[in-house]
N, C-alpha and C positions, 0 to 999 in steps of 0.2 A: 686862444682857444685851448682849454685846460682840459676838456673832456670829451668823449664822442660824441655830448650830447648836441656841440656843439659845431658838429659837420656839417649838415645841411644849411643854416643857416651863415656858415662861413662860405660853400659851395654854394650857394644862391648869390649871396651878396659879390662874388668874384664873379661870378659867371653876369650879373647884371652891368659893372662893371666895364668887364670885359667888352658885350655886346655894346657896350653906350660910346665907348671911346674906338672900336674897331673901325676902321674905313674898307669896305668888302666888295669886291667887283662884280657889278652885275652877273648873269649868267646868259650870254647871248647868242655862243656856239656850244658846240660839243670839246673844246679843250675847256673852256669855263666852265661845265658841268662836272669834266674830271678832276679838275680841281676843287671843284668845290666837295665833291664825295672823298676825293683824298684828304682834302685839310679838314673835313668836320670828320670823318671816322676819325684820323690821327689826336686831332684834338679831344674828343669825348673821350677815347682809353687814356689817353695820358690825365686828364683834367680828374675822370675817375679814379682812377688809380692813385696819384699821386697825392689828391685831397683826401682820399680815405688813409694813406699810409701816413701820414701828417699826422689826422685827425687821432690814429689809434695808438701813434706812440706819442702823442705828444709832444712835449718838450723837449724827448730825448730823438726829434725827428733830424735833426741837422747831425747827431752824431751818425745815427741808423743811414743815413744817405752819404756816408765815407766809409763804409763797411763794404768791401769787393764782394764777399759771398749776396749780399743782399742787390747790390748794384746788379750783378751777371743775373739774380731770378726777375728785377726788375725789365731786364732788356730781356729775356726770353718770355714775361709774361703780357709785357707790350708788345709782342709781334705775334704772338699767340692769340690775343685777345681780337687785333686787327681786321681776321677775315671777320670774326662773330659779329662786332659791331657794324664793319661794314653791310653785313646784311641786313639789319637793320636799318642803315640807312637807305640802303635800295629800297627796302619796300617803301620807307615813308616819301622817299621821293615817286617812286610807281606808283602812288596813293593820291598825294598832290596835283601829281601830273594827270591824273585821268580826272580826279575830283572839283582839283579848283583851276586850272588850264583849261580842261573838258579835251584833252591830248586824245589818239584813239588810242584801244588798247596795245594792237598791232604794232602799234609802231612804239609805244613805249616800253614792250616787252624787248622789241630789237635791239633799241637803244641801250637799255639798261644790260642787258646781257653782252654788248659789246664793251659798254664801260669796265664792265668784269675782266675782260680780256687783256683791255689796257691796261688797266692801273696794275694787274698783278706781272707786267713786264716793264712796270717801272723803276723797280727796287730790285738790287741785288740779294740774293739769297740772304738774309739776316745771321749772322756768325752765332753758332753753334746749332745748328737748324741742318736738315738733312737737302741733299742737293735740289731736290721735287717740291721743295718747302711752296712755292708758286705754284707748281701744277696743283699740288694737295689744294689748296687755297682756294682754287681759281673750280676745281672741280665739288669742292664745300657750298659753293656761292650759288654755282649753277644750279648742282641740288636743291639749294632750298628757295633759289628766286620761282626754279618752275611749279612750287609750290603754292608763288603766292598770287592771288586774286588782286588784280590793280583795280580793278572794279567792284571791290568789293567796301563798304559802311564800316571797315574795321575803324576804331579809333586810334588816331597817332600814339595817345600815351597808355597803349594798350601794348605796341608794339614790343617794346624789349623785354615782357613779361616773360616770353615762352621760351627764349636762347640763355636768358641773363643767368642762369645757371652755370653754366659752361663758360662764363666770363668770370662771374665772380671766384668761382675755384683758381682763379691762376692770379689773382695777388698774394704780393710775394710776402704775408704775413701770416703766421701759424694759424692753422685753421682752429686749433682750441681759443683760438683770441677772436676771430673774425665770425665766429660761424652765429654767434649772434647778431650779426649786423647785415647781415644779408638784405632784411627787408630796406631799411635805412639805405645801403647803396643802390640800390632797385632802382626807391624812390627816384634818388639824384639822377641812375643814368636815363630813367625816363622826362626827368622835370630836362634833360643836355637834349636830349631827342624832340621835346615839344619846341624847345628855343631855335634847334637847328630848321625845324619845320616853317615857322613864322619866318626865318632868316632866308631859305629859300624863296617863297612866296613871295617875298618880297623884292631879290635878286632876280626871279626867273623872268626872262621877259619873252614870252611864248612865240610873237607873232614873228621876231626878228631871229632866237631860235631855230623856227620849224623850217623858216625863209632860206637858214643856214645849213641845214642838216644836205 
């Protein structure tokens, strides 16, 4: 891949891939859902991030990833980016769960907002991050989960339209370079959110789940 034009369809064809050859565990308690919101948030920043950083220097991508200054924005803009996405993925699962479950709301608002709780006392504060870096995090989350309608016709690939601003500012490539490419990474991180949606659906297994809770 010699030029940006050719991100999307390098990040389609990996991420098809990826999904074809993965083996993924059901989701039939509440530690199988934490994980599963942990390793698809984790995976969407990094898979974004680092296919656009790829894609925009090109050739000279393998030098640019032995460069320390770029390494240390890389690790501060993937923990940065962490809570953002993960709110996205709360709601597409809050969305799922009431839509195609038929979940009650009550109880998937519970649910989801206690996830929040865990996974942000799963990681140690990310090195060069201030000691609260968690509580900030975890008080980001709550804000905008009690914002959002699990009941509500929004569409899945609707969702990371209205944050993805605040994610894309923090890759770790000059904004006079990237600022054109904004809609193009959009696309991708919404085309990682529709995959991840189908990928639950098909993991969640409601009635053993709810049996569990």
């Amino acid at each position: 891949m010699n030029t940006i034009f050719g991100y999307i369809k390098y990040a389609y064809e990996k991420t098809v891939l990826l999904l074809g050859t993965r083996k993924r565990a059901p989701i039939k308690n509440y530690d199988n859902l934490l994980n599963f919101i942990d390793q698809q948030t984790s995976y969407q920043v990094q898979r974004s991030f680092d296919d656009y950083c790829r894609a925009r220097v090109s050739v000279n991508w393998q030098k640019l990833y032995k460069e320390e200054d770029f390494l240390d924005s890389y690790h501060t803009a993937i923990w940065s980016a962490y809570p953002l996405v993960m709110g996205d993925m709360l709601e597409m699962i809050g969305l799922c769960m009431h839509r195609d479950m038929h979940m009650k709301e009550q109880d998937i608002n519970a649910i989801l907002k206690k996830s929040i709780e865990d996974i942000c006392k799963r990681y140690p504060v990310p090195r060069g991050f201030q000691d609260d870096f968690w509580q900030q995090a975890q008080s980001t989350l709550m804000g905008r989960f009690d914002k959002i309608d699990v009941t509500s016709n929004k569409a899945i690939n609707r969702i990371s339209i209205k944050h993805f601003r605040s994610v894309f500012d923090k890759i770790p490539i000059a904004e006079e370079l990237r600022r054109i490419d904004y809609k193009l990474v959009l696309t991708n991180q919404r085309f990682l959110l529709c995959n991840a949606y189908e990928t639950f659906k098909n993991l969640f297994e409601s009635e053993e789940f709810i049996s569990n809770l």
